[in-house]
Every structure is written in C-alpha cells, then in structure tokens.
C-alpha positions in Angstrom: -3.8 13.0 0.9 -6.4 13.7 3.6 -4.3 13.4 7.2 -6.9 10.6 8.2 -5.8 8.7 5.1 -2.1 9.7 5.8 -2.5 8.5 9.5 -3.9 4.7 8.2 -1.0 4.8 5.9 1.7 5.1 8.5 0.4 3.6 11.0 -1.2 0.4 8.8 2.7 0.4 7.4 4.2 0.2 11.3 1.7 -2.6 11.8 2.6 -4.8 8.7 6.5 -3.7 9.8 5.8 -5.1 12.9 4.0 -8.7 11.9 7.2 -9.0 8.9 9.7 -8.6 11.6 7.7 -11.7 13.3 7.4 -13.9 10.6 10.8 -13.4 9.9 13.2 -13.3 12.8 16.4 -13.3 10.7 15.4 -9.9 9.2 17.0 -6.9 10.8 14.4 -5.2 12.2 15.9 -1.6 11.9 15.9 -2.7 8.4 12.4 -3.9 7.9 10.8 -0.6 9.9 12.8 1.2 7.4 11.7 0.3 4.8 7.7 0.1 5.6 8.3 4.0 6.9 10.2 5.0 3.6 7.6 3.7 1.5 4.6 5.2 4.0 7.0 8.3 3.2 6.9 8.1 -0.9 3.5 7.3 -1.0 2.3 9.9 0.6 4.6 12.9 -0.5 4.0 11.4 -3.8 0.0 11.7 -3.3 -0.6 7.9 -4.9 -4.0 7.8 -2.7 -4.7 11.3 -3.0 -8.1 11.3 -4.7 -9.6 8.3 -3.1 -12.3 8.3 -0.5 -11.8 7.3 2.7 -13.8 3.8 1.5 -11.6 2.8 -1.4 -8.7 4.3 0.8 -9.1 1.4 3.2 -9.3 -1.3 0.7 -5.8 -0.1 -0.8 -3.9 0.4 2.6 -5.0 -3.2 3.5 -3.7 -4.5 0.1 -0.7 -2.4 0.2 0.1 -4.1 3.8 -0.3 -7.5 2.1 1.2 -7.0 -1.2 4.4 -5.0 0.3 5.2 -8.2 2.5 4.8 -10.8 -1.0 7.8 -12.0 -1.8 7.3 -10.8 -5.2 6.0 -7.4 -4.5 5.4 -5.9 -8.1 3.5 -9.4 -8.9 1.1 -9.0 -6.4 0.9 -5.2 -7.0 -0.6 -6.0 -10.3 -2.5 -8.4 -9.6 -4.7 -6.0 -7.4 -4.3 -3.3 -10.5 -6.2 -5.8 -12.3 -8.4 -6.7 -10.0 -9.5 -3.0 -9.4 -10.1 -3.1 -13.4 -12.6 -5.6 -13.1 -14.9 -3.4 -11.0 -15.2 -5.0 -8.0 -18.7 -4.1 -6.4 -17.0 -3.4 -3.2 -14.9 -0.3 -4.8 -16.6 3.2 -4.7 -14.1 4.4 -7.9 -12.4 1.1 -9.2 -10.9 3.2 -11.9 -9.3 5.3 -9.2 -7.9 2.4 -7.6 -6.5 1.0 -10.2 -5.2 4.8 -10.8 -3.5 4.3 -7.1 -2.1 0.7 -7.6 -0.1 2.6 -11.3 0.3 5.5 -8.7 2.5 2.8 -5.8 4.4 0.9 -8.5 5.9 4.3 -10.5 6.5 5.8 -7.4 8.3 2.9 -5.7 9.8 2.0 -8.9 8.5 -1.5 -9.0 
C-alpha cells in the first residue's frame, strides 16, 4: 500500500472513530478508537487496497468509514462488493475494488 493511501486509511479511520464516539455517547471511546486503529492496522499490513490507484483508493476508504460504522458491517460490506461488480462509471478498476471489498471481509473475518 502506497504511504499516501496508508495515511487516508488511518487517518479517514480516526475521523469515522471520532464521529461514532459522537453519535454514540454510551460507547467507550477507548474502545471505539480501538477498534477503527486495529482495523486501519489489518488492512493495511494485510495490503487489501494494495493495488488500487489513488482514485478507486478514495472511493473504498470513504465506504470503508461508512460501512464499518453500519450496524451490520458484513451486510453493508457486500453490498458495495456488489456494487463494484456492476461497474460503476465512477471506478477506474471495478474489478479491483470489488477485489478490495473480498480483500476487508477475509481479512477482518467478517
């Protein structure tokens, strides 16, 4: 993973941390941080966005950040895989981002 793409990951995932812990006050926030940083972790030690452009990079982050705060995570994790398989005109590689969606859900065991 390019460090630019590394950098949006982490810091993307500290900003989605930081809006769950206000939309849900009851959360421990140690907790919630934790989590969004251990997952920033796997994904990128695990290389899931590895061979995406910077473009299609983006897209995924920002869906990441949504789909990681769904109540149902893995539900709305496929529901972009499938999405990606539809070749979307605003995806460079939609087969490589579908790629990274399989890529997030094996390596967060989801």
């Amino acid at each position: 993973m390019s460090s630019s793409i590394a950098d949006k990951l982490f810091d993307r995932f500290g900003e989605t941390a930081a809006a769950v812990m206000k939309e849900r006050p009851e959360a421990d926030p140690v907790m919630v941080r934790d989590i969004f940083d251990e997952a920033a972790t796997l994904l990128h030690n695990g290389l899931a966005l590895d061979h995406l452009d910077d473009h299609d990079a983006d897209i995924v982050i920002s869906d990441l950040c949504v789909a990681l705060a769904d109540a149902d995570v893995t539900a709305a994790l496929l529901t972009r895989f499938y999405a990606a398989t539809d070749h979307p005109e605003d995806l460079h590689d939609p087969a490589g981002v579908a790629l990274a969606y399989e890529n997030v859900l094996r390596i967060l065991q989801l």
